[in-house]
C-alpha positions as CSV (number, residue, x, y, z in Angstrom):
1,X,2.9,-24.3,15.8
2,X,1.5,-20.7,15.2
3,X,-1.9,-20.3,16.2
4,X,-4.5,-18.1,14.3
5,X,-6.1,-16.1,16.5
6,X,-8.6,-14.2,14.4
7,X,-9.4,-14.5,10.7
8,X,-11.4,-11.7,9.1
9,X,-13.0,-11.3,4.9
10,X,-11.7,-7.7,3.9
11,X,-12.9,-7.8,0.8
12,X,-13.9,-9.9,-2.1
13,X,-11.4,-13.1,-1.8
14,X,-8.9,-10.8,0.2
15,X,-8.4,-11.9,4.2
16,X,-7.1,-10.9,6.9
17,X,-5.2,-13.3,9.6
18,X,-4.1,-12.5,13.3
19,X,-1.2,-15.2,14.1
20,X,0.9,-15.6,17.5
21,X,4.5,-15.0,16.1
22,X,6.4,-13.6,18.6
23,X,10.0,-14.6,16.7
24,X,8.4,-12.4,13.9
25,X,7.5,-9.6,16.2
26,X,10.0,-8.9,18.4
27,X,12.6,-7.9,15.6
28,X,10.0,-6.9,12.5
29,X,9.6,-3.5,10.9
30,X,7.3,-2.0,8.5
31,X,8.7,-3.2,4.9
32,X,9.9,-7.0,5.7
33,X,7.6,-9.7,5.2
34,X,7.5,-13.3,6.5
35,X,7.2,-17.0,5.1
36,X,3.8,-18.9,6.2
37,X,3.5,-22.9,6.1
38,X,-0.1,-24.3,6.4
39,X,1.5,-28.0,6.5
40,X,4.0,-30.4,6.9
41,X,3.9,-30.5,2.4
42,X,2.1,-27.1,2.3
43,X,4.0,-24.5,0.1
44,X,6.0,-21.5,1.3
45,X,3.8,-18.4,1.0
46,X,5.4,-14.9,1.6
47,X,3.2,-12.4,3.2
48,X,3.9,-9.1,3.9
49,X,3.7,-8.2,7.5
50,X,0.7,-5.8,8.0
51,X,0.6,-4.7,11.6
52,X,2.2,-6.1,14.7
53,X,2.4,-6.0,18.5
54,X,5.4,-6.6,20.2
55,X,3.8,-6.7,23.8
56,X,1.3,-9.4,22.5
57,X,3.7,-11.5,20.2
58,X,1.2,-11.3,17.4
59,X,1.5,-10.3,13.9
60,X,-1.2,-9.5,11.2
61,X,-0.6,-11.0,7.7
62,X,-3.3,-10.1,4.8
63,X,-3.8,-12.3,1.6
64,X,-5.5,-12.5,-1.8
65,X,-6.6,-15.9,-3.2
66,X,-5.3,-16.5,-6.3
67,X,-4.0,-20.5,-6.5
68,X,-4.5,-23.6,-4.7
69,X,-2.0,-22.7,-1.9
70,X,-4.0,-19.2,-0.5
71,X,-7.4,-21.0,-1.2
72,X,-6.3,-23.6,0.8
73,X,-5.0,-21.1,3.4
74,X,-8.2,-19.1,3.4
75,X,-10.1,-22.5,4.8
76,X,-7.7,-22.4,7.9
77,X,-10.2,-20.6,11.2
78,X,-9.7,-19.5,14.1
79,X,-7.6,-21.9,16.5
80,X,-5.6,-23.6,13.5
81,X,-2.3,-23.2,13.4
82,X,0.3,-22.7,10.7
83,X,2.9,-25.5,10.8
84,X,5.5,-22.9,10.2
85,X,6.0,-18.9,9.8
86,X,9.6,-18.0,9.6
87,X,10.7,-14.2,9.6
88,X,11.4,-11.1,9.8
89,X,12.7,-11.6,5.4
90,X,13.7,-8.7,3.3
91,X,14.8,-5.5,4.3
92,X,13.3,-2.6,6.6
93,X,11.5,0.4,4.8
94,X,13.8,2.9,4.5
95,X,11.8,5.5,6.1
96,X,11.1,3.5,8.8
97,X,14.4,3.1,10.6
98,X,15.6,5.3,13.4
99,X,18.9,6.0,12.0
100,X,16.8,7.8,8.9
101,X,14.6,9.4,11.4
102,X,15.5,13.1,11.0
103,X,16.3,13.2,7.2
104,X,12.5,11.3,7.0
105,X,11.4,14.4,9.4
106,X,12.8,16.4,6.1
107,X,10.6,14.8,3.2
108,X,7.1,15.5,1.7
109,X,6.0,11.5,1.4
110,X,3.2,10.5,-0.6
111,X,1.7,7.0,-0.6
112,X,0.4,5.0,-3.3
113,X,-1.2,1.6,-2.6
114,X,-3.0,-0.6,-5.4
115,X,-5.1,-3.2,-4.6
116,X,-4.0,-5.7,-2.1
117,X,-1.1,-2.8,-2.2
118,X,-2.7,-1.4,0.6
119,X,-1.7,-3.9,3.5
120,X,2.2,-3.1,2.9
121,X,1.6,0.4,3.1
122,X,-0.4,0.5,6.2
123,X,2.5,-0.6,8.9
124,X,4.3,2.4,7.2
125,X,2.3,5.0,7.2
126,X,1.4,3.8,11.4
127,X,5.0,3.8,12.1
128,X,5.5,7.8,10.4
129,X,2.7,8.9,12.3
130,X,3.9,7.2,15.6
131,X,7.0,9.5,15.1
132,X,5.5,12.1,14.4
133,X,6.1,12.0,10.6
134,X,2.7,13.1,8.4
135,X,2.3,11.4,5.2
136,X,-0.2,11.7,2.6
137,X,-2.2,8.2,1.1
138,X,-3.7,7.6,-2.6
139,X,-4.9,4.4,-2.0
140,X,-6.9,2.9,-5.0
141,X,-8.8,-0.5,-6.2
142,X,-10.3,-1.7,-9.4
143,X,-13.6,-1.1,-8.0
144,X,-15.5,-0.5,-4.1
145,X,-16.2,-4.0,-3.2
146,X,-12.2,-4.8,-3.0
147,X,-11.4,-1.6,-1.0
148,X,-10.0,-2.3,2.5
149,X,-8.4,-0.7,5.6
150,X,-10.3,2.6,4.7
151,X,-10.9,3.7,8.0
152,X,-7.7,2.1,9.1
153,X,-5.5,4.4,7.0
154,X,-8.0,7.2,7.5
155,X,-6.8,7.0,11.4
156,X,-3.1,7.3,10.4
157,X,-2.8,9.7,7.5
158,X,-2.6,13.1,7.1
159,X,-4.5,12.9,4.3
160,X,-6.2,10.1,2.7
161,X,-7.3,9.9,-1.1
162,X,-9.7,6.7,-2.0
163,X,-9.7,5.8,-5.6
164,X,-11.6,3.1,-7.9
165,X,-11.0,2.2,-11.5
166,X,-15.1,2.2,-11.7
167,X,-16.1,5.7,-9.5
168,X,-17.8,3.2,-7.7
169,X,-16.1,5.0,-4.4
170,X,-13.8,8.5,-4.2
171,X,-12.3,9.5,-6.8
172,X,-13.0,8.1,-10.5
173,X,-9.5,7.2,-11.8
174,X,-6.5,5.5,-11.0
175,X,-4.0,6.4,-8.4
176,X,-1.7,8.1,-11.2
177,X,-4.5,10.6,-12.4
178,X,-5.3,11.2,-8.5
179,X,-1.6,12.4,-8.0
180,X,-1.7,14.2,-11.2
181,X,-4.6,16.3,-9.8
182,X,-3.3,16.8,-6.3
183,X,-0.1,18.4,-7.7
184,X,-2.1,20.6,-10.5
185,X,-3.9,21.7,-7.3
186,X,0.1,22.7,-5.9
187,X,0.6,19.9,-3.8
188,X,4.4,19.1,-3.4
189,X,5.5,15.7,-2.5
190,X,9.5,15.0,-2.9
191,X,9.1,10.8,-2.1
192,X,6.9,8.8,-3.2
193,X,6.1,5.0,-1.8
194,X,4.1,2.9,-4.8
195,X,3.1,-0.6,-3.5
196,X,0.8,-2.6,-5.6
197,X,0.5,-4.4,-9.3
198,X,3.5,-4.1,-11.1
199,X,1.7,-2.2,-14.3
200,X,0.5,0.1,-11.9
201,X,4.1,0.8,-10.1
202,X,5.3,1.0,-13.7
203,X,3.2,3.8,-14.8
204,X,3.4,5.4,-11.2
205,X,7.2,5.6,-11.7
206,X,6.6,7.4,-14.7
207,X,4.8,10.0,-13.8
208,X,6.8,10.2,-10.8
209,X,9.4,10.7,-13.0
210,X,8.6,13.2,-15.0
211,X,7.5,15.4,-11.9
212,X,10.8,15.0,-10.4
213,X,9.3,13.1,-7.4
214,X,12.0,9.9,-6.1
215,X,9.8,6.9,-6.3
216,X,10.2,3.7,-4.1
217,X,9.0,0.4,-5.2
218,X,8.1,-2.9,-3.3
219,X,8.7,-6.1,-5.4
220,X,7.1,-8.0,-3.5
221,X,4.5,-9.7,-6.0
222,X,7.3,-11.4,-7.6
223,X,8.6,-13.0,-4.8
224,X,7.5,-16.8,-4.8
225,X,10.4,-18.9,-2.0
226,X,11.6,-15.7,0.0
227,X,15.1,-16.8,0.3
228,X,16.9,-15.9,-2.9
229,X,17.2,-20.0,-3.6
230,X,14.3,-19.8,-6.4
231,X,15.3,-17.1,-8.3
232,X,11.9,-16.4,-9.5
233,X,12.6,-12.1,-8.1
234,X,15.2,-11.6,-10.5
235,X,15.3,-8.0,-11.3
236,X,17.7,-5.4,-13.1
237,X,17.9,-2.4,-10.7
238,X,20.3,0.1,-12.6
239,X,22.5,-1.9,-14.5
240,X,22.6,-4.6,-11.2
241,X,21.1,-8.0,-10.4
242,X,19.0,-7.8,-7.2
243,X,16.7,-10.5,-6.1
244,X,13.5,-9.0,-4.4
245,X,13.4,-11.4,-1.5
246,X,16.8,-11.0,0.3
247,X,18.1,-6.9,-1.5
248,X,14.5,-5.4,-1.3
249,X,11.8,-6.0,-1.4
250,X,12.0,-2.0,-1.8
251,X,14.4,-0.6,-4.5
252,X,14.9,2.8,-6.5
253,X,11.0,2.9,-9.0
254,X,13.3,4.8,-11.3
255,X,16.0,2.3,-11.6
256,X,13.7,-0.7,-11.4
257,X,12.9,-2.5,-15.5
258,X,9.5,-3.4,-15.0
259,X,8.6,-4.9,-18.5
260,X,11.9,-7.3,-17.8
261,X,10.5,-7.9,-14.4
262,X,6.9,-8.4,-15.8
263,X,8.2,-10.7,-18.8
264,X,9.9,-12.8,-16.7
265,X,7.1,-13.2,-13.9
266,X,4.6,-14.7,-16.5
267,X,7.7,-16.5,-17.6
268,X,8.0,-18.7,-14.5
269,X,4.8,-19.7,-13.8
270,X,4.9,-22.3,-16.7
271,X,8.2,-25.3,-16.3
272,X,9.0,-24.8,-20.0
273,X,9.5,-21.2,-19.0
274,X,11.6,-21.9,-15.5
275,X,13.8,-24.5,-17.6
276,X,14.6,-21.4,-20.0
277,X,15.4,-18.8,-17.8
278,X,18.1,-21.0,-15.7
279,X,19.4,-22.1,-19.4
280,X,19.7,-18.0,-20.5
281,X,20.9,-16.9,-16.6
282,X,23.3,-19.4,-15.3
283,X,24.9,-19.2,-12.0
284,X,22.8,-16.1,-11.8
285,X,19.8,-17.2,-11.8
286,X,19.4,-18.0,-8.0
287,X,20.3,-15.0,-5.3
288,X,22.8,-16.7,-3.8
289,X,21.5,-19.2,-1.5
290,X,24.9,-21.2,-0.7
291,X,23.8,-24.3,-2.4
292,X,23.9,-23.7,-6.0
293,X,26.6,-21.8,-6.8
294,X,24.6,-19.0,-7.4
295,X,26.0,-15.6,-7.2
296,X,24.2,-12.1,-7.4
């Protein structure tokens, strides 16, 4: 059993949880994510890892309520436990691994976190500044009352640019038009991080694109099992299969099709919709979890 240790409200329906993990944390890097179990029958929900203390064993996990599984989760306190929480899934950030160290020393990084965005970017941007590494944030909600980690990110970048949809707080615009104006200014950025919705990665890699800026993604909002057995993160990366949960969750924003990705997320949430895609995608429609046949 996992114990919560502290539960906090960020923001409007968006929490915060403290759990003892310490076969999470004494392997995790910024980038993975891990698999949470509130019961015996309780779904498999994957959360990206948000901080993390090795010396203590615990990890910090940060949720939106959207369905019956996190709105169940969000009435677990203090002292429950989680039956299960299985990780470190997915793969490391990129930038954060020591054997990239000295080309990361080399690069002018930008961040750009939507919405709930913001909790995957946060371990990153700690773990750059821990080594020395400055990186700039854009970090951007609909409106004030769903911003979170302000102050948190404030303490570990080099910059940090707060953005609403509603000029309700910062800057009035989206994250796009705030990097737009940064580099009219003559900032120079040559990576770019974009963690968030998957419209608003979409039309980040765009612009990226067309300031010559290379653009990682996170796919994690597609992810629903974590283990490549669902096949619900499907993606086209280039011209290849990848499957978000086990090959990213980070991949190439310029390689990434997002309106395939997007169609087939609202695809799968209905059954007629799952039945269809494994009819169209056939042995490739699971990642290769040894008991299909499945194949990426």
């Amino acid at each position: 059993m996992f114990e919560i240790l502290k539960k906090e409200l960020l923001a409007d329906r968006i929490y915060a949880m403290e759990v003892h993990a310490p076969n999470v944390t004494e392997r995790c890097l910024p980038g993975q994510f891990l698999i949470v179990r509130s019961g015996e029958d309780g779904e498999r929900i994957p959360l990206t890892i948000c901080d993390y203390d090795r010396a203590t064993g615990n990890v910090v996990i940060v949720f939106q309520t959207v369905g019956a599984s996190t709105l169940l989760m969000a009435e677990l306190n203090e002292g429950d436990c989680f039956t299960d929480v299985v990780g470190p899934l997915g793969q490391p950030s990129e930038l954060c691994r020591e054997e990239n160290l000295e080309e990361t020393k080399k690069k002018h990084i930008v961040f750009i976190a939507g919405g709930v965005g913001t909790a995957p970017v946060y371990p990153q941007v700690k773990w750059l500044k821990e080594h020395g590494i400055p990186s700039d944030v854009i970090m951007g909600s609909r409106t004030k009352d769903l911003l979170f980690y302000v102050d948190e990110m404030k303490s570990v970048a080099e910059n940090l640019y707060v953005t609403t949809d509603d000029g309700t707080y910062g800057f009035h615009g989206m994250g796009t038009n705030q990097l737009q104006v940064l580099w009219d200014e003559g900032k120079r950025y040559d990576h770019c991080v974009a963690i968030g919705p998957m419209i608003m990665m979409k039309f980040v890699c765009k612009l990226t694109k067309e300031l010559g800026i290379h653009t990682i993604v996170s796919m994690n909002p597609i992810m629903v099992d974590g283990t490549g057995m669902c096949g619900a993160c499907r993606l086209i990366v280039g011209d290849q299969v990848k499957f978000a949960c086990v090959d990213g969750p980070e991949f190439d924003g310029h390689l990434v099709d997002f309106d395939l990705a997007m169609k087939r997320a609202a695809q799968y949430k209905t059954e007629e919709g799952r039945k269809k895609l494994e009819l169209e995608e056939g042995a490739t429609h699971h990642g290769g979890c040894g008991n299909c046949g499945g194949d990426k």
